[in-house]
C-alpha positions in Angstrom: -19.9 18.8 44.6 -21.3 22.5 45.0 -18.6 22.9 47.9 -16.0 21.7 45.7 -17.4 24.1 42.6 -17.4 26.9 45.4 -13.7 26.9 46.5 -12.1 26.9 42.8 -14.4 29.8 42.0 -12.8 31.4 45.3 -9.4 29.6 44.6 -9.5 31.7 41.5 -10.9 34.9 42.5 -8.4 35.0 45.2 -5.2 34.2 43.3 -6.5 37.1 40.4 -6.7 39.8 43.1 -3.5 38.5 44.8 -1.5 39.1 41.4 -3.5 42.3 41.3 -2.7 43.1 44.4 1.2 42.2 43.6 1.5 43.9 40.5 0.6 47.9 42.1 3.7 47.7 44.1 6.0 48.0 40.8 3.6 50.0 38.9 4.7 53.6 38.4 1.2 55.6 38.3 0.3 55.9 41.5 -0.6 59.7 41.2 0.1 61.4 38.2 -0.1 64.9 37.2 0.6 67.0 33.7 1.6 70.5 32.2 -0.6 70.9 29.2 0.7 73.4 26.2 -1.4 74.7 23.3 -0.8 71.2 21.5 0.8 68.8 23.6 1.2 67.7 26.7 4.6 69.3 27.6 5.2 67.6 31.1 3.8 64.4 33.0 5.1 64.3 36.8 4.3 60.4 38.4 5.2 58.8 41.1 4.3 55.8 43.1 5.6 54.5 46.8 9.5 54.0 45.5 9.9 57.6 42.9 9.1 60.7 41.4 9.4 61.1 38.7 8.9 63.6 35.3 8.2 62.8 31.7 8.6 65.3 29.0 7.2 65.1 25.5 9.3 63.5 23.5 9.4 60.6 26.4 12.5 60.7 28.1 11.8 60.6 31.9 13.9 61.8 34.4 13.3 59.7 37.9 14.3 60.4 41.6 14.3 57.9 44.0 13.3 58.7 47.3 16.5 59.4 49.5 15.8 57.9 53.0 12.7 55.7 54.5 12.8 57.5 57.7 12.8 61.1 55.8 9.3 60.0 54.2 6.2 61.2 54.5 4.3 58.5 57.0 1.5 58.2 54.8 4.5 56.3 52.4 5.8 54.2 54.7 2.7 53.0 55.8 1.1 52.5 52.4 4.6 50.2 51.9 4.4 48.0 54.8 0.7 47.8 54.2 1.4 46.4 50.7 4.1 44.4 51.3 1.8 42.2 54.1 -1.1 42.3 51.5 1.8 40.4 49.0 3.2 38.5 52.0 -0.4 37.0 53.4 -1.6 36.4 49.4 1.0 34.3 49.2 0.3 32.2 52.2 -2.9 31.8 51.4 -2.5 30.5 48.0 -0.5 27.6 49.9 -2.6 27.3 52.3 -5.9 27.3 49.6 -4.5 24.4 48.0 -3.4 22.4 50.7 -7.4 23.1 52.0 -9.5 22.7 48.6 -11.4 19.1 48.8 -9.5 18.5 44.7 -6.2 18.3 46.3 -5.3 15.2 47.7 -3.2 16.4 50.6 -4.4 17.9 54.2 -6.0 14.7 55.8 -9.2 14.1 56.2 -12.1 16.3 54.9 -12.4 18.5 58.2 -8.8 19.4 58.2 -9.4 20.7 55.0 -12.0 22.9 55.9 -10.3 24.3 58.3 -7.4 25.0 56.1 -10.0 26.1 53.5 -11.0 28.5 56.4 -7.2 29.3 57.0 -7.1 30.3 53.6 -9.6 32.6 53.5 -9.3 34.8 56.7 -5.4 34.8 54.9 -6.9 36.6 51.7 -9.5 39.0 53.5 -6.4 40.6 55.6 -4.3 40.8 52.4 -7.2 42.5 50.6 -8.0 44.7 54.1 -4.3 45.9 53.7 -4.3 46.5 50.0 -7.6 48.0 50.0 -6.4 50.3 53.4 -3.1 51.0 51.6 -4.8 52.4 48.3 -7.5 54.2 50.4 -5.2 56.2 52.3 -2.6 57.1 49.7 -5.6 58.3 47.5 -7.2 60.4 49.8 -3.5 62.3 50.5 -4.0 63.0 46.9 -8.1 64.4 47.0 -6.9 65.9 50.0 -4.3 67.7 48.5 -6.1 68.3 45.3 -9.0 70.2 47.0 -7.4 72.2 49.7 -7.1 76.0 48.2 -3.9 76.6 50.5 -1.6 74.0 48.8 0.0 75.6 46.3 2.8 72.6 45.6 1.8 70.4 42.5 -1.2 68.7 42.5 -1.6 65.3 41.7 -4.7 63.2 40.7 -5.0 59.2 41.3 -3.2 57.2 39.4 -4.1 53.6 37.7 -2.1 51.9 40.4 -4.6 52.7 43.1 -8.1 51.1 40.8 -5.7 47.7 40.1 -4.9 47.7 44.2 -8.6 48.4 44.6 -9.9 45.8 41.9 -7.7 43.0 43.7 -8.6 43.4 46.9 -12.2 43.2 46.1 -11.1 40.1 44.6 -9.2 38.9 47.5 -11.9 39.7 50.1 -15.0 37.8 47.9 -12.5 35.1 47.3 -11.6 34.8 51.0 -15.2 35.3 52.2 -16.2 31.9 49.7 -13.4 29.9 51.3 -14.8 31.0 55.0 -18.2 29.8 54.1 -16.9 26.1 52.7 -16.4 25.2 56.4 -19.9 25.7 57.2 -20.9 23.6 54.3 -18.8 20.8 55.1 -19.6 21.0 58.8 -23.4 20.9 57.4 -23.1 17.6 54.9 -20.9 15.6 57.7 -24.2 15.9 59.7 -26.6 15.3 57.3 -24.1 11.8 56.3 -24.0 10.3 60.0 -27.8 8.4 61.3 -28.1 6.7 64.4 -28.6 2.9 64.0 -28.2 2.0 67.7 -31.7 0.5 68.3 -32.3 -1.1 64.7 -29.1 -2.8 64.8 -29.7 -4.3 68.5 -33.2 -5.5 67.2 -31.7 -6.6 63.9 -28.7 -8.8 65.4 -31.2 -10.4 68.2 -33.4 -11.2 65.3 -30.6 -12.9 63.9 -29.7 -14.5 67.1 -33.2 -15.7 67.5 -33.1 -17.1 63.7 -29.9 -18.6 63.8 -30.9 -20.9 66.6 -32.1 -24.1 64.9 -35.4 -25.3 65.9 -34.8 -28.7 68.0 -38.0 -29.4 68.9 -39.7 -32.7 67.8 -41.8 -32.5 65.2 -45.7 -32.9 65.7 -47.8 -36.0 64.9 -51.3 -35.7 64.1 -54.0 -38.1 64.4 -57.0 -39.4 61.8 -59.0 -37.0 63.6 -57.4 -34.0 63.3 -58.2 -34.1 59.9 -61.6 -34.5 59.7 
């Protein structure tokens, strides 16, 4: 019953940090910057792993999309493909979580399971490795940046994008770390469920033997003076 308890705890946990984890990739504030006036903020530049883009005050934003993959900076195209398998291996193990959780009623028997359980969760520790890799290196090109007195092009500062990708891929990797550990638990109550019965049941079925067997022989007759 805990087992069961523990992998819909990690079901969940998993499949909040894999929409998490899904939901940076669109997001627009990645790194974000602003030109503050006397009153108002005049100017706020953004830009995530698809844009750039400006926003003045009265909200109209002008956007440029990036012209070429190969003309990027390979800090991008590496933060993309690292998302994109984060999304891709979420996904396969959300199938692969409820094919292996002991509620579901398909995967065979209850090892099988647990080893899909297992499947499931070594699936959602490399989605949140790349997601949490992917937000780690596009954020220190911005501190990097920020803090280095000889760049003198805008300076950005980290954007809300990079603490969701963070958040889910914390939630990915405890998730995924729960559904590793249910195959040790199962592993550990099939033990404790099997007992050898080899020598009680040989001495039980001879003693059956032995008392099945009528008793055929004639019965005893006793004298006056065995009695006295």
């Amino acid at each position: 019953m805990a087992s069961t308890s523990a992998e819909i705890i990690a079901f969940l946990l998993t499949i909040s940090g894999w929409v998490l984890v899904s939901s940076t990739l669109p997001t627009d504030y990645w790194k974000v910057s602003t030109i503050d006036g006397t009153v108002i903020t005049t100017a706020t530049f953004w830009a995530n792993l698809w844009k750039t883009c400006v926003t003045d005050s009265t909200g109209v934003s002008n956007c440029k999309d990036f012209p070429s993959m190969l003309a990027l900076d390979g800090y991008i195209q590496a933060c993309r493909g690292l998302m994109i398998s984060a999304v891709c291996l979420g996904f396969f193990g959300a199938i692969f979580g409820l094919v292996g959780m002991k509620c579901t009623k398909v995967g065979g028997s209850d090892q099988t399971k647990a080893k899909i359980a297992c499947l499931a969760g070594l699936s959602f520790i490399l989605s949140g490795l790349c997601s949490m890799t992917s937000c780690s290196l596009y954020a220190n090109r911005i501190t990097s940046e920020f803090f280095d007195p000889s760049f003198v092009a805008q300076k950005y500062e980290l954007g809300a994008a990079l603490f969701i990708g963070w958040a889910g891929a914390s939630l990915c990797i405890i998730g995924g770390v729960i559904f590793c550990f249910s195959i040790s638990e199962n592993s550990n109550s099939a033990r404790r469920g099997y007992a050898y019965n080899g020598a009680t049941s040989v001495m039980s079925s001879r003693t059956k033997v032995h008392n099945s067997v009528p008793d055929k022989s004639p019965p005893k007759h006793f004298d006056k003076n065995a009695y006295v």
